[in-house]
C-alpha positions in Angstrom: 11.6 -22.9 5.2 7.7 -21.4 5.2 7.3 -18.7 2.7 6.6 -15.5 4.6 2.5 -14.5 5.0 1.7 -11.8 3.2 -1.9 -10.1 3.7 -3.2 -8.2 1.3 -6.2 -5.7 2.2 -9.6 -6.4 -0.3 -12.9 -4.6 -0.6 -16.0 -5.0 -1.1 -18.0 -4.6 -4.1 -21.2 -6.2 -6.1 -20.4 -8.8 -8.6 -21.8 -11.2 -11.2 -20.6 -14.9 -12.0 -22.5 -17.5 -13.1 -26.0 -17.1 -12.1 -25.1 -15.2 -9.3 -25.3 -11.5 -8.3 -24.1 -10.7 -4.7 -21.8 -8.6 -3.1 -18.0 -9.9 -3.4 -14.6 -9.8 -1.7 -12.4 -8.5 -4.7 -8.9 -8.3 -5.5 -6.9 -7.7 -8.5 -5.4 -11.3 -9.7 -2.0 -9.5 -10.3 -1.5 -8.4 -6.2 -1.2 -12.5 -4.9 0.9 -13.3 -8.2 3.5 -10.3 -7.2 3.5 -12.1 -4.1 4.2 -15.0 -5.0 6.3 -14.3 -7.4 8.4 -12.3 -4.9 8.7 -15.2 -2.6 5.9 -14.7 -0.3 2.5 -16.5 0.5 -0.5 -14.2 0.1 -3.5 -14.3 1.3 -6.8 -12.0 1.1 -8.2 -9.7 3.9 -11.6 -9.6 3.8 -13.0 -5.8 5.4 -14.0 -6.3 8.8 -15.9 -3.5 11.2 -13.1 -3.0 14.0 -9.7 -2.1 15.0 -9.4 -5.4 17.4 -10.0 -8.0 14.2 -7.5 -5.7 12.3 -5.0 -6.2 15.1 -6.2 -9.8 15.2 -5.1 -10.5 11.6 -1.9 -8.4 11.8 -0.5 -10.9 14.5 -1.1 -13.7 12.6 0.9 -12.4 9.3 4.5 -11.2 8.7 4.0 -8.6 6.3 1.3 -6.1 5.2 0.3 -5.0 1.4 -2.4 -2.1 1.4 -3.7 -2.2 -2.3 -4.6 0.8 -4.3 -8.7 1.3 -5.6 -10.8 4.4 -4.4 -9.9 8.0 -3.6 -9.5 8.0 0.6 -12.3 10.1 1.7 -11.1 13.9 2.1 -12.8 14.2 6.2 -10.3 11.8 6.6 -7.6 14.7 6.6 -9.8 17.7 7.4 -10.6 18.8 3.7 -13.6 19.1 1.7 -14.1 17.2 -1.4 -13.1 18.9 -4.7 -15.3 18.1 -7.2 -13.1 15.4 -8.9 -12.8 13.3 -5.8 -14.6 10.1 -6.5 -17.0 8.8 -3.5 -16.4 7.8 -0.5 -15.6 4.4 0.6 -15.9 4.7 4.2 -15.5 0.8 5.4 -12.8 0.2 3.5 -10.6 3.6 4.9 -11.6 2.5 8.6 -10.7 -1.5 7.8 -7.3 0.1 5.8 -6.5 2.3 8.6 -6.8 0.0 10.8 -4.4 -2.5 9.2 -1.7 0.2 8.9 -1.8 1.4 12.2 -1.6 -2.5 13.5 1.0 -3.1 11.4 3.1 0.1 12.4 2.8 -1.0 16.0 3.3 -4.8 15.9 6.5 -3.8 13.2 4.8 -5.7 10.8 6.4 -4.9 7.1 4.0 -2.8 5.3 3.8 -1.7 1.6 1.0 0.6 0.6 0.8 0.8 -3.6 -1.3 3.5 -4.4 -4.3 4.2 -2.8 -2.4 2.2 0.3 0.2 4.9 -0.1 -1.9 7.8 0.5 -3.6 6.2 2.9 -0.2 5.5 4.6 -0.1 9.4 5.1 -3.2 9.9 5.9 -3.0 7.4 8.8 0.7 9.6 10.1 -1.3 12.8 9.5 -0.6 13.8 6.3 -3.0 15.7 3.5 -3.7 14.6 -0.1 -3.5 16.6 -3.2 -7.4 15.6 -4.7 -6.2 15.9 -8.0 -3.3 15.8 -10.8 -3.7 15.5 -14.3 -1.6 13.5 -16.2 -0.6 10.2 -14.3 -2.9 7.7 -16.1 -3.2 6.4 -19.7 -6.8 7.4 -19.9 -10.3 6.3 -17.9 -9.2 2.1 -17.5 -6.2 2.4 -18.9 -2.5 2.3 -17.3 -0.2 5.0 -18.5 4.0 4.8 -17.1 6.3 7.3 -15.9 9.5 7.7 -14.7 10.7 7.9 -11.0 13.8 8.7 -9.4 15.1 7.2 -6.0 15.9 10.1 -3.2 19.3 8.8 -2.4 20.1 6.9 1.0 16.5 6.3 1.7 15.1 2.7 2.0 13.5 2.9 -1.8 16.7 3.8 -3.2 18.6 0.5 -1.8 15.7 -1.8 -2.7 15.8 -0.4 -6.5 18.7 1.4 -7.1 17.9 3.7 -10.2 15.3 5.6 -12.1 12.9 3.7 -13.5 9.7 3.5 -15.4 6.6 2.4 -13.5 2.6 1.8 -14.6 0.4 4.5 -13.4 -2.9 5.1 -12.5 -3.6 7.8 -10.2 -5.3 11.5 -9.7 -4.3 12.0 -6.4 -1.5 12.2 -4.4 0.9 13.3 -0.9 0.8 16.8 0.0 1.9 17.3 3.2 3.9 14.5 4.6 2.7 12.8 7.8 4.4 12.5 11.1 7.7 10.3 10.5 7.2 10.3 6.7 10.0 10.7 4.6 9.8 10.9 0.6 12.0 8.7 -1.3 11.7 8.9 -4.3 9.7 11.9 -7.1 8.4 12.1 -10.5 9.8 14.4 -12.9 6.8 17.0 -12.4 8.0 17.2 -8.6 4.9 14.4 -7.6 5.8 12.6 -4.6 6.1 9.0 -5.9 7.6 7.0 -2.6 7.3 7.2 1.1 8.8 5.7 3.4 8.5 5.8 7.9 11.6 6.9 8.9 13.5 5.5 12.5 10.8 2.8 12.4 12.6 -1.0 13.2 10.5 -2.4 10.5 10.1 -1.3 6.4 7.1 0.8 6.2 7.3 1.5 2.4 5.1 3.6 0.2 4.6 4.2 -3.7 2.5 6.2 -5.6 2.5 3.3 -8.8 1.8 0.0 -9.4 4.3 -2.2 -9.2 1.4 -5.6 -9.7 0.9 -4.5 -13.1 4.3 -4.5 -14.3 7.5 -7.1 -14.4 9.9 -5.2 -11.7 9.4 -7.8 -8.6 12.1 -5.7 -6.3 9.5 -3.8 -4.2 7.9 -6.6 -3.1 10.4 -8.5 -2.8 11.9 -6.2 -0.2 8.4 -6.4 2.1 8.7 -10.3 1.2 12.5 -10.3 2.7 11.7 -8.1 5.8 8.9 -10.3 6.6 11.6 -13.8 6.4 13.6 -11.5 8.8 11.4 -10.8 11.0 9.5 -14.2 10.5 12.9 -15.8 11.8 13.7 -13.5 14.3 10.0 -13.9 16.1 11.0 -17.4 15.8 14.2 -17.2 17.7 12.0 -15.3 20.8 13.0 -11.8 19.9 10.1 -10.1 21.4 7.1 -8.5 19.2 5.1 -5.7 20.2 
């Protein structure tokens, strides 16, 4: 049986290789290798300029990974930038946005680490805390934590148990957006998991990096809701 797609959402930034020095579509090696080694097919998602091509590549995929990078711009949830918040990345919130509000409609599986999590409740209405001391190792560096499952929620069934996860963040959920539930905290009270509540389809997000460390079970929960729903397009269930 096909391996379920999995997109993953890139951006764009200038880079150097060989003799060359243009911009680049980038992606951190260690997003496709989760993938894969969660049972999925990835592939990249180049930022495009509109909502249609997001909704365009949404339809052809069966599950959705937002990955984490640059703050999400503070207009984007009515609030002026605190000093700390790093600059905006405009293109790659509209493309990001975009691919979370296709996927929420077509109940497309969607994970959103990091970055894609705040993002997540941005999209549903949410706010952003701009900035928290403590959740990294140091500038480039990836510092771990532990995080404990709300029980009963999605989160909790894919992982069962506290655990500690690789960290690099400053910001984080506030208010929760419309629908949002959170599933799972740090011991400082951060908000470390989301997750779209009465939604058919998992629409899961954490505040960590699950890439950069060995536990696969995250993805492999988006990996196994996009087989089911992969098999049950196939059958003709109807898809939004």
């Amino acid at each position: 049986m096909a391996r379920p797609v999995i997109g993953i959402s890139t951006y764009e930034e200038p880079a150097r290789w060989g003799v060359w020095e243009m911009p680049a579509t980038l992606l951190p090696a260690s997003y496709p290798r989760l993938v894969r080694a969660s049972g999925g097919l990835a592939v990249m998602l180049p930022p495009d300029d509109t909502a249609d091509a997001a909704r365009e590549a949404v339809a052809a995929l069966d599950g959705v990974v937002i990955a984490g990078g640059a703050d999400v711009e503070p207009a984007r949830y009515g609030e002026t930038p605190d000093p700390r918040t790093g600059p905006p990345a405009r293109a790659r919130d509209a493309w990001e946005l975009a691919l979370i509000e296709a996927a929420i409609d077509r109940q497309v599986p969607l994970l959103g680490i990091c970055r894609g999590m705040q993002l997540l409740n941005v999209a549903l209405g949410g706010t952003l805390h701009q900035h928290l001391d403590g959740h990294t190792g140091g500038t480039g560096v990836f510092g771990e934590h532990a995080v404990t499952p709300v029980p009963g929620t999605v989160y909790a069934a894919a992982v069962g148990e506290p655990a500690v996860v690789p960290t690099y963040h400053h910001q984080a959920v506030d208010r929760l957006g419309s629908g949002l539930t959170a599933s799972a905290y740090a011991s400082d009270g951060t908000v470390e998991a989301i997750e779209l509540t009465d939604h058919e389809s998992l629409v899961l997000g954490v505040q960590w990096h699950p890439e950069m460390g060995e536990d696969i079970r995250l993805m492999t929960a988006l990996v196994d809701a996009a087989a089911r729903r992969r098999s049950a397009t196939r059958a003709g269930a109807p898809v939004p």
